[in-house]
Residue, then its C-alpha position, 0 to 999 in steps of 0.5 A: x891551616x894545619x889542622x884541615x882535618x878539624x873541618x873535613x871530620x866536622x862535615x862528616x860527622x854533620x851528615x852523619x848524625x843528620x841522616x836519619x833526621x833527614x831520611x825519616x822527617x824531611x824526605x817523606x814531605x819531599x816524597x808527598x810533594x812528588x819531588x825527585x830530590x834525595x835530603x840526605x844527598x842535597x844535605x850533603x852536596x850543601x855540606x861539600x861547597x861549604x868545603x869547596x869555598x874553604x880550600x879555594x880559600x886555603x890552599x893558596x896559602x899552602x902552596x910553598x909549604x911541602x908539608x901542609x900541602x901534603x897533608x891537606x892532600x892526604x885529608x882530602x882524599x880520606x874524606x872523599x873516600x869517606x864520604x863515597x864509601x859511607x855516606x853514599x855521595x854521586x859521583x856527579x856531584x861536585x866533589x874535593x877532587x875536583x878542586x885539586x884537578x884545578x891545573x896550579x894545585x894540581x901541579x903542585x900536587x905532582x910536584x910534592x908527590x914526586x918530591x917525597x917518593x924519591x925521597x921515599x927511594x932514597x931511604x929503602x935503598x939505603x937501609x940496611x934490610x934493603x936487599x934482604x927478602x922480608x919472607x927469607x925464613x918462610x919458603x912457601x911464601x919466598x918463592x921469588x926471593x924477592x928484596x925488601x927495596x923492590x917491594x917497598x917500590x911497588x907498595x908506593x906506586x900501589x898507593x900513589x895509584x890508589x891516591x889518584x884512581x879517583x880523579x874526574x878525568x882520564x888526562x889527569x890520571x895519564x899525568x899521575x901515570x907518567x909520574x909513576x913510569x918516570x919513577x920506574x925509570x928512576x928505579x932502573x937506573x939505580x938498580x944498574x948503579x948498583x949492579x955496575x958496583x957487583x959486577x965482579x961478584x955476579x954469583x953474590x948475595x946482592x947482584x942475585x937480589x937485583x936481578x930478583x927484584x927485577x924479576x919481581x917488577x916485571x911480573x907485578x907490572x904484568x899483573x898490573x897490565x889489565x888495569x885501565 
């Protein structure tokens, strides 16, 4: 159960090494037949159930464990990405995601999600290099001063996105979104926190770092207005 990797590089590493086999020997017969049927993709769709039927098997077994469960997620997502990007697999064919859209997995999906983004929020706001900007010795590049806590929040809502973008449908990611605005809301209300504590030194190092960060999610959340 904690080692989902082992089948899912398994799988690729199958289609992988079967490609050719089956793009030089087996889909010239097809092509002979007058068969519209890709051997390399049907090879890879038989593959992909086999994996379906596995999770529907595991992951009721990981629901109560944050980390496994996470985990499984992560290696989920690696080998779809995988099996897209390299192996050239449909959209239209059945896929992991959707076993994780499923509505009890997919709940305890954002549960886990959340659970580790604020933890996540509670070490970058509590580290030491926290209102300092990573760039503050390189002034081409430090145009906006901006802290190393803003920056860590929005590289974690970029990846929560990039973690979710490829879900089959639009009412999931809406959920996904949600998560990410209650985040930025749960970011706000800390920044406000501990701008009330600098408030008698609002010309100092730390209350002009709050008002930077701010500055600089506003105009990434700008830039980020035009993606659907």
């Amino acid at each position: 159960l904690n080692k989902p990797e082992w089948y899912l590089t398994q799988v690729l590493m199958w289609i992988g090494n079967h490609s050719k086999f089956l793009d030089d020997k087996i889909q010239p017969i097809l092509d002979k037949a007058g068969s519209s049927v890709n051997a390399g993709l049907e090879f890879s769709r038989a593959l992909v159930m086999l994996i379906l039927e596995k999770l529907a098997a595991d992951i009721p077994c990981l629901f109560y464990d944050d980390t496994l469960f996470c985990h499984l997620v992560d290696e989920v997502l690696l080998f779809e990405r995988e099996l897209y990007s390299v192996h050239g697999y449909l959209s239209s064919f059945p896929s992991c995601m959707h076993m994780l859209s499923e509505e009890s997995c997919f709940q305890r999906w954002l549960t886990v999600e959340k659970k580790f983004a604020l933890q996540k929020m509670d070490s970058m706001l509590s580290s030491e290099a926290a209102w300092i900007s990573q760039y503050k010795d390189i002034t081409d590049v430090d145009e906006m001063k901006v802290p190393d806590c803003a920056e860590t929040f929005m590289t974690l809502l970029l990846v929560i996105t990039d973690r979710y973008k490829n879900l089959p449908t639009a009412s999931r990611k809406l959920q996904f979104l949600g998560l990410q605005k209650e985040l930025i809301d749960d970011f706000r209300i800390r920044l406000t926190q501990v701008m009330k504590e600098e408030t008698r030194a609002s010309l100092g190092f730390r209350y002009c770092a709050i008002l930077n960060a701010v500055n600089y999610i506003a105009t990434v959340l700008a830039d980020w207005a035009d993606n659907v």
